[in-house]
C-alpha positions as YAML, in Angstrom:
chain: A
units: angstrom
residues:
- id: 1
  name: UNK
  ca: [-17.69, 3.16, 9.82]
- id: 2
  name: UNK
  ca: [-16.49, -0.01, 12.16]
- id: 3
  name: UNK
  ca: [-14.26, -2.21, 10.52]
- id: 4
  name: UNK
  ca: [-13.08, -5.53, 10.78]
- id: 5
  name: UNK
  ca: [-10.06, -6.99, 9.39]
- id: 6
  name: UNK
  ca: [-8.52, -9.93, 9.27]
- id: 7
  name: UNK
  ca: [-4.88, -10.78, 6.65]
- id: 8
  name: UNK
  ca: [-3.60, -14.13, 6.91]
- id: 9
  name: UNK
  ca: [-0.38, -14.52, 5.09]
- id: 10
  name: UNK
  ca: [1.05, -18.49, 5.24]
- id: 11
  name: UNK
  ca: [4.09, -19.85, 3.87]
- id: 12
  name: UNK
  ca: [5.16, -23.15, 2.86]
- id: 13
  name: UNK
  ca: [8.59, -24.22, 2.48]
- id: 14
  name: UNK
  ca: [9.84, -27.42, 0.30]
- id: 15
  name: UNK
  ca: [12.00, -28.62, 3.21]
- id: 16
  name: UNK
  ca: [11.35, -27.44, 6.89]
- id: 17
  name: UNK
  ca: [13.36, -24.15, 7.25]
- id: 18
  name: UNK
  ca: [14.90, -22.29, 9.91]
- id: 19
  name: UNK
  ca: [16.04, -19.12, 11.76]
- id: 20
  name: UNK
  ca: [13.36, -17.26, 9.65]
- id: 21
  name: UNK
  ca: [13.36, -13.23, 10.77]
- id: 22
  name: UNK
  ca: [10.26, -11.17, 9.71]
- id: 23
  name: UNK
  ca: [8.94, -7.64, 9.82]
- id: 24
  name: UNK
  ca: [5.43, -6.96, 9.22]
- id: 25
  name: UNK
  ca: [3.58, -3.62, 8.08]
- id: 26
  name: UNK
  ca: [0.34, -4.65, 8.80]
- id: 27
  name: UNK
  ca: [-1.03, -2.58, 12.31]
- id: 28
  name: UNK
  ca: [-3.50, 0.27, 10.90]
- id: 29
  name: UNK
  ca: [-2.46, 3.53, 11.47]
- id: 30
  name: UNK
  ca: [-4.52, 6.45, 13.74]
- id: 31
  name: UNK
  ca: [-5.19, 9.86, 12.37]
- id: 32
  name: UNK
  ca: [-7.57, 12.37, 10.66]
- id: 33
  name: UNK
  ca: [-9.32, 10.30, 8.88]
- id: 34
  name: UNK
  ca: [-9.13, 6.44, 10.97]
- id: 35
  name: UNK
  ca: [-8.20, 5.17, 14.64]
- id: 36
  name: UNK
  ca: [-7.13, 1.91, 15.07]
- id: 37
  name: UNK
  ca: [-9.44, 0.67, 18.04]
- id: 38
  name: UNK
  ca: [-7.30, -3.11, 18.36]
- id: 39
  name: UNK
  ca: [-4.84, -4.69, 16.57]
- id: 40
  name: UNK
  ca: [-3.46, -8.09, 17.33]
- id: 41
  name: UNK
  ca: [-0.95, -10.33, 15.69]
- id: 42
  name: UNK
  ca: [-0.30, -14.03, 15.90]
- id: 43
  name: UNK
  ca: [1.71, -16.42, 14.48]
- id: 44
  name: UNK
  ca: [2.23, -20.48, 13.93]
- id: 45
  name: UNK
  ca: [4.86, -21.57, 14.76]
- id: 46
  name: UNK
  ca: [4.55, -19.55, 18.08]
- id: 47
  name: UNK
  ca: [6.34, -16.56, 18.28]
- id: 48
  name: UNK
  ca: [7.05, -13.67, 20.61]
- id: 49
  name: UNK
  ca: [6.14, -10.19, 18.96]
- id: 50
  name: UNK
  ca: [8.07, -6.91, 19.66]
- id: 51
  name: UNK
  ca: [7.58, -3.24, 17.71]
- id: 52
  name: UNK
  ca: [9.00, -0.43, 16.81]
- id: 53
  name: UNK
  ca: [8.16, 3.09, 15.46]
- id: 54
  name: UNK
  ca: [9.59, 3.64, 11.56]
- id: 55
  name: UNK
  ca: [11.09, 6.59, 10.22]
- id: 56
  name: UNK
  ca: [7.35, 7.22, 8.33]
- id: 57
  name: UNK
  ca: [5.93, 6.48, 11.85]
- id: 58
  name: UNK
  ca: [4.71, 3.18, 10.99]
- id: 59
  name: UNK
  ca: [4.37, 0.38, 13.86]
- id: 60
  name: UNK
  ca: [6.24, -2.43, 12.68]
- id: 61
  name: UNK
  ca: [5.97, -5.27, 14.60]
- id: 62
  name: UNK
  ca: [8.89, -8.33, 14.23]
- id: 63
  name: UNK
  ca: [9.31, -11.95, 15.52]
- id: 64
  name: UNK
  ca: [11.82, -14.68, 14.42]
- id: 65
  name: UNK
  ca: [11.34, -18.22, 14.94]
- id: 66
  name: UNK
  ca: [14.70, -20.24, 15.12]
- id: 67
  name: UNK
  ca: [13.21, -23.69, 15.13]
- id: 68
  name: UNK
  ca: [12.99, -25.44, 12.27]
- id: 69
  name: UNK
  ca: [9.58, -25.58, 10.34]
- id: 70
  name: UNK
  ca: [7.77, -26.20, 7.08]
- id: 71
  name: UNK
  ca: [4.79, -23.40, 7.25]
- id: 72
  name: UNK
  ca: [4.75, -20.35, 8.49]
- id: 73
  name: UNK
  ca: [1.51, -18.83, 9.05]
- id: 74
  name: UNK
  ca: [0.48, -14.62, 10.18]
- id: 75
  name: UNK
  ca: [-2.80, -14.31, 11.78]
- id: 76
  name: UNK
  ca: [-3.07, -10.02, 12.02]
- id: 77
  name: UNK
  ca: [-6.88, -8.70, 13.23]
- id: 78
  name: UNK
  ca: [-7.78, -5.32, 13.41]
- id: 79
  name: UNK
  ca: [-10.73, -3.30, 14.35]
- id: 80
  name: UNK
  ca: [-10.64, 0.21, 13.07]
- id: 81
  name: UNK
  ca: [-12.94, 3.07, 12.94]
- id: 82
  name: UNK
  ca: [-13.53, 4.94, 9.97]
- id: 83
  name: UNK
  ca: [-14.65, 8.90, 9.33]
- id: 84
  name: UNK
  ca: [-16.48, 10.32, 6.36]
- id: 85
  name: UNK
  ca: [-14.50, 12.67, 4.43]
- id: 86
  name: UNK
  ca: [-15.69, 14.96, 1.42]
- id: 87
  name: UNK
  ca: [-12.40, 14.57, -0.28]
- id: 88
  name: UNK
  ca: [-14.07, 15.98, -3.69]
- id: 89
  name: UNK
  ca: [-15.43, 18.78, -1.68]
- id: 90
  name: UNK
  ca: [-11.78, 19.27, 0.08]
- id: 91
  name: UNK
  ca: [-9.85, 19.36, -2.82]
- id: 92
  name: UNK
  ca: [-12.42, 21.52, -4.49]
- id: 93
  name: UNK
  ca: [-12.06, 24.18, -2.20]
- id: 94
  name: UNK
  ca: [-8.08, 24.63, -1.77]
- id: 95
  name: UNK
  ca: [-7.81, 26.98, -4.85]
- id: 96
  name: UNK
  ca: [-3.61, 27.17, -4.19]
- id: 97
  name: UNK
  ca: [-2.46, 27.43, -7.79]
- id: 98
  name: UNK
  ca: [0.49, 25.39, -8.96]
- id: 99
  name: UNK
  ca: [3.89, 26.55, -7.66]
- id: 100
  name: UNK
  ca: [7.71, 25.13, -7.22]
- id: 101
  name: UNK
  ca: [7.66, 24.80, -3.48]
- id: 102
  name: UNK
  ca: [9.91, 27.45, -1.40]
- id: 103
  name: UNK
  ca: [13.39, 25.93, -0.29]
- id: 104
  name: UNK
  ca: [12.09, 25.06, 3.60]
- id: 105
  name: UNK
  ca: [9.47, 23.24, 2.06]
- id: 106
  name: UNK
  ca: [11.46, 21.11, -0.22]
- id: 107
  name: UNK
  ca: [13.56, 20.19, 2.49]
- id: 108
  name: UNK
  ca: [10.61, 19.25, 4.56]
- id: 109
  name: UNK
  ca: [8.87, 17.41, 2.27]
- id: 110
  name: UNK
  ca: [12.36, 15.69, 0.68]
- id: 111
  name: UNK
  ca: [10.94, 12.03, 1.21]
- id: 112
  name: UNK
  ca: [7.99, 12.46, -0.58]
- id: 113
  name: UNK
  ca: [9.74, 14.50, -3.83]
- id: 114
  name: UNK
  ca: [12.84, 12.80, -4.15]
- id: 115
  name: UNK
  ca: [12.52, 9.88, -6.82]
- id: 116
  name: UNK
  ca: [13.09, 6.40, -5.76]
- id: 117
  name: UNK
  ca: [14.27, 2.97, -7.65]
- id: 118
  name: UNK
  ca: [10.32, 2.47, -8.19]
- id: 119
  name: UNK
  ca: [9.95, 5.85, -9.13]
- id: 120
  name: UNK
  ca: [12.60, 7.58, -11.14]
- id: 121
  name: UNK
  ca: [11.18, 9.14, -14.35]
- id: 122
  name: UNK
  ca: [11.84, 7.65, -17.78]
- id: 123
  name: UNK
  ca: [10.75, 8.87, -21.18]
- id: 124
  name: UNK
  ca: [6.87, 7.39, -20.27]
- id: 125
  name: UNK
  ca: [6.81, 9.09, -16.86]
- id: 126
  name: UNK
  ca: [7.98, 12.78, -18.63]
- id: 127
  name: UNK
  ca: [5.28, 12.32, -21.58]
- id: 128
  name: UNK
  ca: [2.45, 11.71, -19.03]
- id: 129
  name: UNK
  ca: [3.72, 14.78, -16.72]
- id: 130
  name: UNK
  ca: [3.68, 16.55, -20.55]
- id: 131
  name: UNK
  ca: [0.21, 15.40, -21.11]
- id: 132
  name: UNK
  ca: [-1.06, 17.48, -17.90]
- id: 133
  name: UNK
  ca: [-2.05, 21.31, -18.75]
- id: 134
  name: UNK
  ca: [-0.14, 23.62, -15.84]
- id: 135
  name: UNK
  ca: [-0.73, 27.16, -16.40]
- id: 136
  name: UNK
  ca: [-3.11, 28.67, -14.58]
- id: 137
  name: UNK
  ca: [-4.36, 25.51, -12.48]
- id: 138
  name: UNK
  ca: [-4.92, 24.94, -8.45]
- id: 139
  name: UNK
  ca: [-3.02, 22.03, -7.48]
- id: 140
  name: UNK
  ca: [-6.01, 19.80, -6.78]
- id: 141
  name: UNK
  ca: [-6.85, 20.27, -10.12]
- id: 142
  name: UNK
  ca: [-3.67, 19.24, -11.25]
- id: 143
  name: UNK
  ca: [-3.20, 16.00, -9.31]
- id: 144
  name: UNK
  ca: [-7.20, 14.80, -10.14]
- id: 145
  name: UNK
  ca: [-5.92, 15.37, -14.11]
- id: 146
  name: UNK
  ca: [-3.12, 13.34, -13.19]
- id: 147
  name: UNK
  ca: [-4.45, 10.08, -11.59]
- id: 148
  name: UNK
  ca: [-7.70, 10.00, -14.13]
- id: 149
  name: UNK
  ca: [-4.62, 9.94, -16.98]
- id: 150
  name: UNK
  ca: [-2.88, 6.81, -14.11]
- id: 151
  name: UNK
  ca: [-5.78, 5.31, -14.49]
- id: 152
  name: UNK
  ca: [-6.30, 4.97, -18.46]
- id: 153
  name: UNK
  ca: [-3.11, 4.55, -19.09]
- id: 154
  name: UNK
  ca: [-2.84, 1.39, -17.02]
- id: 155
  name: UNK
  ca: [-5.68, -1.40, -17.76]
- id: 156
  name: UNK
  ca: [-5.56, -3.32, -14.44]
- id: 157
  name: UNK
  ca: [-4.61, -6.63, -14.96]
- id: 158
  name: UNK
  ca: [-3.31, -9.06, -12.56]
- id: 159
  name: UNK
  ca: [-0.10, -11.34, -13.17]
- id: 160
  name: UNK
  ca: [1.82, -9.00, -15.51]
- id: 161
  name: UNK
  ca: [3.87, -7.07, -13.15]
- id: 162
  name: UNK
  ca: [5.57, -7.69, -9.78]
- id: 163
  name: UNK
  ca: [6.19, -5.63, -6.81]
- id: 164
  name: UNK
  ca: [9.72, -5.03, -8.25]
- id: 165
  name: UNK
  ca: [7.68, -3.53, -11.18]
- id: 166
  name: UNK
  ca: [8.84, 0.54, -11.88]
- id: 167
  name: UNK
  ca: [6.62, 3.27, -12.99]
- id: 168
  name: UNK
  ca: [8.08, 3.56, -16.18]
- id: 169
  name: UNK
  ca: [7.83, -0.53, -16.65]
- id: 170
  name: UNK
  ca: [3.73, -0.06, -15.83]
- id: 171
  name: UNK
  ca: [2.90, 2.90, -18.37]
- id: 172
  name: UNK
  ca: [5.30, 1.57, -20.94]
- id: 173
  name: UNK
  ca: [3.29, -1.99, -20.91]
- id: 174
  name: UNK
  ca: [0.10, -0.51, -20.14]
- id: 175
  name: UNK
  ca: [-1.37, -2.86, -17.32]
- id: 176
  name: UNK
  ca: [-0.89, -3.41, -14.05]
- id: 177
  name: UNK
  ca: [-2.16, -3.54, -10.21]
- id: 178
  name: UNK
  ca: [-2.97, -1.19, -7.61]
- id: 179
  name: UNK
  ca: [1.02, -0.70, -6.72]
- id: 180
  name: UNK
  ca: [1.70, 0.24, -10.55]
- id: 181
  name: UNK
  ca: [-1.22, 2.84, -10.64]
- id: 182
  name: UNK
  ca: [0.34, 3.85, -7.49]
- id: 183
  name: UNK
  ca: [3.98, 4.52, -8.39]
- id: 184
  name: UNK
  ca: [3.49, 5.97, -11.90]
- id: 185
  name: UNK
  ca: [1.21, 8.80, -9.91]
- id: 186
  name: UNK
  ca: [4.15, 9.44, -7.53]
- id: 187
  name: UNK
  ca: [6.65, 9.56, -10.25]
- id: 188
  name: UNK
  ca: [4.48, 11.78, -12.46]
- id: 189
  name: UNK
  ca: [3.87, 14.02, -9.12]
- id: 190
  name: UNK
  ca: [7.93, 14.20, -8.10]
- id: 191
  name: UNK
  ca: [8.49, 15.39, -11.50]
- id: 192
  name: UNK
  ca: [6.34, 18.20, -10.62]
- id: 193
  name: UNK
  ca: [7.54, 19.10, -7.58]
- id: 194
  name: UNK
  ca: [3.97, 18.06, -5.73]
- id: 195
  name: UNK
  ca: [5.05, 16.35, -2.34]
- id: 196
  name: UNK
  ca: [3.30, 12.62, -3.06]
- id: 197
  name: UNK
  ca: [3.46, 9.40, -0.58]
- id: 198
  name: UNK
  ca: [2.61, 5.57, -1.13]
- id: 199
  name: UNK
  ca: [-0.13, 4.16, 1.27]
- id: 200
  name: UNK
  ca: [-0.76, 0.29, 1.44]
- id: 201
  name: UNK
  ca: [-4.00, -0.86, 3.28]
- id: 202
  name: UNK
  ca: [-7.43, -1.87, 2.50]
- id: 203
  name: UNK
  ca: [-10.64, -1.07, 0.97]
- id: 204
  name: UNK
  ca: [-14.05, -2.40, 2.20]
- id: 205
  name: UNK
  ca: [-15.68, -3.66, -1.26]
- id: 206
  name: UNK
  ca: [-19.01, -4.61, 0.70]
- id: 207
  name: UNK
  ca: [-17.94, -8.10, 0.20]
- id: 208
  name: UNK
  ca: [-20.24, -10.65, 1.84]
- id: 209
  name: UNK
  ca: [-18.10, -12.77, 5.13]
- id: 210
  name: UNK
  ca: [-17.07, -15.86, 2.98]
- id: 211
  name: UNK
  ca: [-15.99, -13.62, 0.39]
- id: 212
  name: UNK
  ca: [-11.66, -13.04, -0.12]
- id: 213
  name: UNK
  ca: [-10.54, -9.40, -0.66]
- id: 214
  name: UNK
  ca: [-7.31, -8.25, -0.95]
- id: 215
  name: UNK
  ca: [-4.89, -5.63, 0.21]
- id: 216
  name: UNK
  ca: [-4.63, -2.39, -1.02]
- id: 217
  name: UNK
  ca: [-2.70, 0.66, -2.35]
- id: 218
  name: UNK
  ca: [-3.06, 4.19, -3.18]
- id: 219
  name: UNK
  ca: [-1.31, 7.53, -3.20]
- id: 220
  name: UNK
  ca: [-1.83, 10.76, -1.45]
- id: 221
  name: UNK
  ca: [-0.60, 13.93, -2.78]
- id: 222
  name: UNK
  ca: [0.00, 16.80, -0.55]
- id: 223
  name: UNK
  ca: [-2.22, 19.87, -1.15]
- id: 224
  name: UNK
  ca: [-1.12, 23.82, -0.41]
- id: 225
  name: UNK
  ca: [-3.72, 23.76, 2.52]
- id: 226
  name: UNK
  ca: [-5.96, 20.51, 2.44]
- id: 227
  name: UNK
  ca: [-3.03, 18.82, 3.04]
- id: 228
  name: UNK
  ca: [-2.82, 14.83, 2.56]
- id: 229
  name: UNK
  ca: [-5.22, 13.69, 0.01]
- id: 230
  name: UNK
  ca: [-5.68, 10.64, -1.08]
- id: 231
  name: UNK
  ca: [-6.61, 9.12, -4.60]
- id: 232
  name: UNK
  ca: [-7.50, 5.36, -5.66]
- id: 233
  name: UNK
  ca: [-5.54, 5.87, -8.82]
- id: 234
  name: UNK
  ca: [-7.08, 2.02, -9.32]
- id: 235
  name: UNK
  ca: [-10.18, 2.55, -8.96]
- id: 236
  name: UNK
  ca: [-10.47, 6.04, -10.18]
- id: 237
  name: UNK
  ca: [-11.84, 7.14, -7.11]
- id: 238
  name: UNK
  ca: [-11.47, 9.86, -3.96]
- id: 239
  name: UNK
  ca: [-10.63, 7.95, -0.47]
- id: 240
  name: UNK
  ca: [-13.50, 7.87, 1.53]
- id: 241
  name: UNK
  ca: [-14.72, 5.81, 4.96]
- id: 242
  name: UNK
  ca: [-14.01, 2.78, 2.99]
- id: 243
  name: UNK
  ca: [-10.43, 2.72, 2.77]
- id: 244
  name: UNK
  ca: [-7.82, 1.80, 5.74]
- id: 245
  name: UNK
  ca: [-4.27, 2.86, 5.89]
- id: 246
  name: UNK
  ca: [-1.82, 0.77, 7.77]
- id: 247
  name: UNK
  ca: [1.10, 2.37, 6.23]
- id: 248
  name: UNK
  ca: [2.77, 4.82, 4.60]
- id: 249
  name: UNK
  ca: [6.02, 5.26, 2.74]
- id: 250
  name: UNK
  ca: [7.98, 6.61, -0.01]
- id: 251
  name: UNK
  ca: [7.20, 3.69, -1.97]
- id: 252
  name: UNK
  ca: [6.35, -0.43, -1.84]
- id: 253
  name: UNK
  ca: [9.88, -1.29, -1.04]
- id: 254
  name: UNK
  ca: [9.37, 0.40, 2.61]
- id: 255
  name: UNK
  ca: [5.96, -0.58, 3.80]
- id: 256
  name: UNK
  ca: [5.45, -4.68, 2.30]
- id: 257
  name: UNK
  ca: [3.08, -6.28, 4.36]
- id: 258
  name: UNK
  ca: [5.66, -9.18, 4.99]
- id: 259
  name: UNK
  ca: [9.08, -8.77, 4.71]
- id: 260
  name: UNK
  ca: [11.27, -11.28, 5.99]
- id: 261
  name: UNK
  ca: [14.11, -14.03, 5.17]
- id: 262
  name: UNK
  ca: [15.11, -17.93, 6.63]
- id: 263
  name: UNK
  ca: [17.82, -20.34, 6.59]
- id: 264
  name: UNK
  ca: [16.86, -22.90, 4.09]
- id: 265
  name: UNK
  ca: [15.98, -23.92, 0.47]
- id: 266
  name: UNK
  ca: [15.02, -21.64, -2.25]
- id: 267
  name: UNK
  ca: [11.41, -21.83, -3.44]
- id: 268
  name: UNK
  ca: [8.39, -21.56, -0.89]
- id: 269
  name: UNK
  ca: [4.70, -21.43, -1.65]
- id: 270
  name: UNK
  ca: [2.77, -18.18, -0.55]
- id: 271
  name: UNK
  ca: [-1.02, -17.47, 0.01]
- id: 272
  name: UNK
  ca: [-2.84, -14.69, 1.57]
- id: 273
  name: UNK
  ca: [-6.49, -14.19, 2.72]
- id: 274
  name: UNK
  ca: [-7.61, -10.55, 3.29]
- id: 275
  name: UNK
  ca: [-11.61, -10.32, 4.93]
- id: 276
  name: UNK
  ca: [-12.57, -6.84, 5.77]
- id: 277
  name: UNK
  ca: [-16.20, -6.80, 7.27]
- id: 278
  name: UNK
  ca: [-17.91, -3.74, 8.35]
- id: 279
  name: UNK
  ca: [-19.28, -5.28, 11.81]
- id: 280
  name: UNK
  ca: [-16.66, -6.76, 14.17]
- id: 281
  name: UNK
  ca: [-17.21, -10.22, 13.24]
- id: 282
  name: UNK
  ca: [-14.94, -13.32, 12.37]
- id: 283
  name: UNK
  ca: [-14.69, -14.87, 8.85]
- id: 284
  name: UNK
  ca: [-16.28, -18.18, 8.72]
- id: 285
  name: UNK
  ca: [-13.79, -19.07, 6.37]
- id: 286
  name: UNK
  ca: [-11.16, -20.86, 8.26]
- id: 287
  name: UNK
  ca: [-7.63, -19.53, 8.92]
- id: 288
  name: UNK
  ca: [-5.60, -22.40, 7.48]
- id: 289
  name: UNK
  ca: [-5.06, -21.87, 3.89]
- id: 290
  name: UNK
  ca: [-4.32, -24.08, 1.05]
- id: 291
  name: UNK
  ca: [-0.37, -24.27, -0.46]
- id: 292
  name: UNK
  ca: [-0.02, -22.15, -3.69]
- id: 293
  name: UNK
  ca: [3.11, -22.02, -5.59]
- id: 294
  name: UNK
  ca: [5.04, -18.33, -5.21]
- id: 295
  name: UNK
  ca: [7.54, -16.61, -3.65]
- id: 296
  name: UNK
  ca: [11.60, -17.43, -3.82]
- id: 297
  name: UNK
  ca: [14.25, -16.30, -1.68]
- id: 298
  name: UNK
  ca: [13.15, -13.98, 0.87]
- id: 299
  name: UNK
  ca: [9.28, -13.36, 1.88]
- id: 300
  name: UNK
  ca: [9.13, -9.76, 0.31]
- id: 301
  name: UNK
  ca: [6.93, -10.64, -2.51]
- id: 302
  name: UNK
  ca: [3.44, -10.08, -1.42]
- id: 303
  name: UNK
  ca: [1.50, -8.45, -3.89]
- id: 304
  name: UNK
  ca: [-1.18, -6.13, -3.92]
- id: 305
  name: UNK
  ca: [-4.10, -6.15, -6.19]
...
């Protein structure tokens, strides 16, 4: 499947601002499952854009504009081509059963076990790993069991949590968005000793041109010999064509889309428009986007839905 994508993130500052530095996790990754045919980003105020590799092996592209200014708006386009995958058909067949992972294999997969400040397990993340049945199960079986329990234990509901939100905050109030379904799964899966990563991206709803989406985020859980699979604890659903990964962490805190900070009041307004179109064509919606009241201090807080 051909995708087209298009995030514009703008912000708007009280009182013009300056010497703002930013880092943005918003180039699609190539692999398996995607390639990332183009990828450009722009911004306004004008800025010269420079990238580096990650320690995940995310491109992270990163500009500063010293100048001062009163809006800040990203303009990042990608065109990215999609492959079907059977995950239910994958996961299916890997029959591993459940195990502690050898030594060498803890120490490979560290990253992705060790619990993180979004993560660490609390009396609500230990009483959903409880909930699971073990004995005698293949690990794909265990980790499907796991996100369908994610997903009814969380109502998705916007406006309740933040991105500073923890797993044990979500399943303790019982709603949340796609990063809460996300890091209760990878703190229930660390607890077992399953290998588990965070993914932000997208997910082609089928939405018509003038129609917003949003950004996206789901886990994948590493499988004895499937390897990386990934569940829309959201949604309740496999990955498939429709989803694109631009990055991939241990958690939200190390792939944001926008992460940045500036020289200047407190208080700035953020908005972000997210088309993903599956023909290569541009939104009619215009680019420019209207002031909404949100994020203080630094430019971290984008959240997912």
């Amino acid at each position: 499947m051909h995708l087209s994508i298009h995030h514009v993130t703008a912000f708007d500052y009280p009182l013009p601002v300056t010497n703002s530095i930013n880092e943005v996790w918003l180039r699609p990754i190539t692999d398996g499952r995607q390639s990332c045919l183009s990828f450009s980003l722009s911004t306004e105020p004008r800025a010269e854009t420079r990238s580096y590799i990650d320690y995940f092996g995310n491109t992270v592209y990163h500009f500063d504009i010293p100048q001062p200014h009163a809006r800040l708006e990203i303009l990042a386009r990608a065109e990215v081509e999609t492959r079907p995958i059977d995950l239910d058909a994958v996961i299916a067949a890997d029959y591993s059963p459940y195990a502690l992972l050898q030594a060498v294999e803890q120490d490979r997969w560290v990253d992705f076990l060790s619990p993180t400040a979004l993560t660490v397990a609390g009396p609500a993340v230990r009483d959903l790993v409880a909930s699971v049945a073990i004995a005698g199960r293949s690990v794909g079986a265990i980790v499907r069991d796991l996100a369908a329990r994610v997903t009814a234990g969380i109502r998705y509901q916007g406006g309740v949590t933040s991105v500073t939100t923890t797993a044990e905050e979500a399943l303790q109030l019982g709603a949340g968005v796609c990063q809460d379904h996300t890091h209760a799964f990878l703190a229930a899966c660390r607890q077992l000793g399953i290998p588990a990563r965070y993914v932000s991206g997208y997910l082609c709803t089928g939405a018509g041109e003038d129609e917003e989406q949003a950004s996206h985020a789901w886990p994948e859980a590493l499988l004895p010999r499937a390897g990386w699979v990934g569940l829309d604890v959201a949604n309740g659903k496999l990955v498939d064509e429709h989803y694109v990964a631009a990055a991939i962490g241990r958690d939200y805190a190390d792939v944001p889309p926008v992460r940045g900070a500036y020289h200047g009041p407190e208080g700035s307004g953020l908005d972000v428009a997210v088309f993903v179109l599956k023909e290569p064509a541009a939104p009619k919606r215009p680019p420019r986007l209207p002031q909404q009241q949100g994020l203080i201090g630094d430019q971290q807080r984008q959240a997912q839905q």
